[in-house]
N, C-alpha and C positions, 0 to 999 in steps of 0.2 A: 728495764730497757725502754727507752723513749721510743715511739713512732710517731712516724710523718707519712702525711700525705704524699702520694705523687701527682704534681699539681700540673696546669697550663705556665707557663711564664707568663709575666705581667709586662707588660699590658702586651693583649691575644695580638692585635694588629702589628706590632714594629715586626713580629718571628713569623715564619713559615705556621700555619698550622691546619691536620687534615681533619675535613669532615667524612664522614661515611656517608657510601652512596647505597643505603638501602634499597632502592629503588630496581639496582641490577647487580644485586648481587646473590650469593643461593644461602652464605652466611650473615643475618641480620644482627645489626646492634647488640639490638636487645638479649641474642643468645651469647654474645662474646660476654655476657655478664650474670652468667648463669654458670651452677657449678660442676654440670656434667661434662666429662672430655667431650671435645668436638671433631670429627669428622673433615678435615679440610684435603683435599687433596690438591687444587691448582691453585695460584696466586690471586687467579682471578674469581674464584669464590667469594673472597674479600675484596672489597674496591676501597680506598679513599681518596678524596681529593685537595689540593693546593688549589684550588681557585684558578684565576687566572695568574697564579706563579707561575714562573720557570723551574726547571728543571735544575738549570746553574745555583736559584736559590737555595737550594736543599746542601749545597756544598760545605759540608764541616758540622753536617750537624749527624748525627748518629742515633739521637732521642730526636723524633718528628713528633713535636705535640700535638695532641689531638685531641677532638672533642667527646671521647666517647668512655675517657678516664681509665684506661687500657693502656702502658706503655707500645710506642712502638721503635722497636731497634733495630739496628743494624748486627751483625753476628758478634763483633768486639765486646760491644756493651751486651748482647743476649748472653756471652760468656760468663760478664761478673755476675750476672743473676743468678744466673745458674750455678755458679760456683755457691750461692747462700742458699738461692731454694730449692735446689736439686727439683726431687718430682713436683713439689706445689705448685710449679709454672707448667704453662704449655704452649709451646712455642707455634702461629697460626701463620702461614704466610700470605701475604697482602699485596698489593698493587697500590702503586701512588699514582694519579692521573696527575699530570698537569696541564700547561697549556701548548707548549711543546713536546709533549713525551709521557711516558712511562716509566714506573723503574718498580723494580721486586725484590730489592736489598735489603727494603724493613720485613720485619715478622711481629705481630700483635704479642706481647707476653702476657698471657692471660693467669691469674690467678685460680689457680683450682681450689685452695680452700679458703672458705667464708667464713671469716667469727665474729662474733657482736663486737666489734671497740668500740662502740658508740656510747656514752654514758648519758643514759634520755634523763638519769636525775639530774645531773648536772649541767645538761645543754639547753639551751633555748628553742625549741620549736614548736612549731604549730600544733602539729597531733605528731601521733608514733605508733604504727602498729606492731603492737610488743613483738618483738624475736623479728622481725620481718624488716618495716620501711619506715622513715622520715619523711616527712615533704617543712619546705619551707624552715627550714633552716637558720638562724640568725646568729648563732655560737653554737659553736659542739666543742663537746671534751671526749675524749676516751678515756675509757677504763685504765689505770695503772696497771701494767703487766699486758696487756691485752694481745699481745703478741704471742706470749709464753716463750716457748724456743724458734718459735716461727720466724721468717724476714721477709716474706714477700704474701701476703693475705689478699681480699678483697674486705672489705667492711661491709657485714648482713645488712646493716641498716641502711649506709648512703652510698653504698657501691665503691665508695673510694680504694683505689689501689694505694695498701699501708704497708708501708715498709719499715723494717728497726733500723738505728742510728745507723750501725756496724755498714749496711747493705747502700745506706744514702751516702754516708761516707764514701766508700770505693767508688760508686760512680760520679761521685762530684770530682775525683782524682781527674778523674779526665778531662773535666774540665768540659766538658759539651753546652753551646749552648741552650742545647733544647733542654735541658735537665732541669727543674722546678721543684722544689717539695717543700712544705709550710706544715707548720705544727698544727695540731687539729683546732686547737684557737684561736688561732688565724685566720 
C-alpha cells in the first residue's frame, strides 16, 4: 500500500495558512505531536492564526493548512478520517484567529499512533537518531509497507502525518482546496 504525506499546498503564500499561537495557549505544538491522548476541553486551548486574513478567506476550504503538520478539519472531512482511522485519530478542537474574527469549526486530527516510515538507509540526511528523529532532510523514502493495515499514522522520525493511498484518495473526492499530499520523495 503506498503512503503519502499530508503536506502544506505550494506555494504556503497564494492559500490561507494557520500558525500556532504557542504563546497563549495551555495546548503547545510540540504536544500536538506526541503520542499520548490529550486533554483539550475548550477551543481556546488550542489557538491558530491566519495573519492578517479575513475570515471570508477561509470560505470553501474545509482542510486549513498549517504549519504544524497536523491536519485541521472541519466535521465533513473529520468524518472520512474517521471512517479509515477509527481510534488512531483524536479529534482536538481549536480556534482560528483572524483579523476580523474567530471561528471553532476546525478540529486538529491528531495522530495517535507513531511508526518508523522513514527508511534512514535509503534517505538522505544529515544525522538520524535511530528509532527517534531526523534533522535536515534532503530525500526520504519509507519503508514499503510502512503503514501495515494502518491509514492515518504520524512518522517517529519526521513527525509527518502519513496517510495510505485508500484514505488520500477519499479526501481528494472532495475536492478541497486546502488538501495537499506528496509522496515521501518529493
Amino acid at each position: 500500500m503506498q503512503s503519502w504525506i499530508w503536506a502544506i499546498p505550494r506555494p504556503e503564500g497564494a492559500k490561507p495558512c494557520a500558525d500556532y499561537s504557542d504563546g497563549k495557549v495551555r495546548i503547545h505544538s510540540y504536544e500536538i505531536k506526541e503520542d499520548a491522548p490529550l486533554t483539550v476541553s475548550r477551543p481556546d486551548d488550542i489557538i491558530l492564526n491566519i495573519g492578517r486574513r479575513s475570515l471570508k478567506r477561509l470560505d470553501g476550504y474545509r482542510c486549513l493548512p498549517n504549519v504544524i503538520r497536523t491536519p485541521l478539519l472541519d466535521e465533513p472531512l473529520s468524518g472520512i478520517v474517521s471512517r479509515f482511522a477509527g481510534a488512531d485519530v483524536q479529534y482536538l478542537p481549536a480556534t482560528v484567529e483572524a483579523r476580523d474574527g474567530v471561528t471553532t469549526c476546525y478540529r486538529l486530527a491528531r495522530p495517535l499512533v507513531h511508526l518508523p516510515c522513514l527508511d534512514p538507509d535509503r534517505s538522505d540526511v544529515s544525522w538520524v537518531v535511530p528509532g527517534e528523529s531526523v534533522a535536515m532532510a534532503r530525500h526520504i523514502e519509507f519503508r514499503p509497507g510502512c503503514l501495515g493495515d494502518r491509514h492515518f499514522v504520524r512518522d517517529s522520525y519526521t513527525h509527518f502525518t502519513v496517510v495510505s493511498e485508500a484514505l488520500k484518495d477519499a479526501l481528494l473526492e472532495t475536492r478541497d482546496p486546502g488538501l495537499f499530499f506528496i509522496e515521501p520523495e518529493n
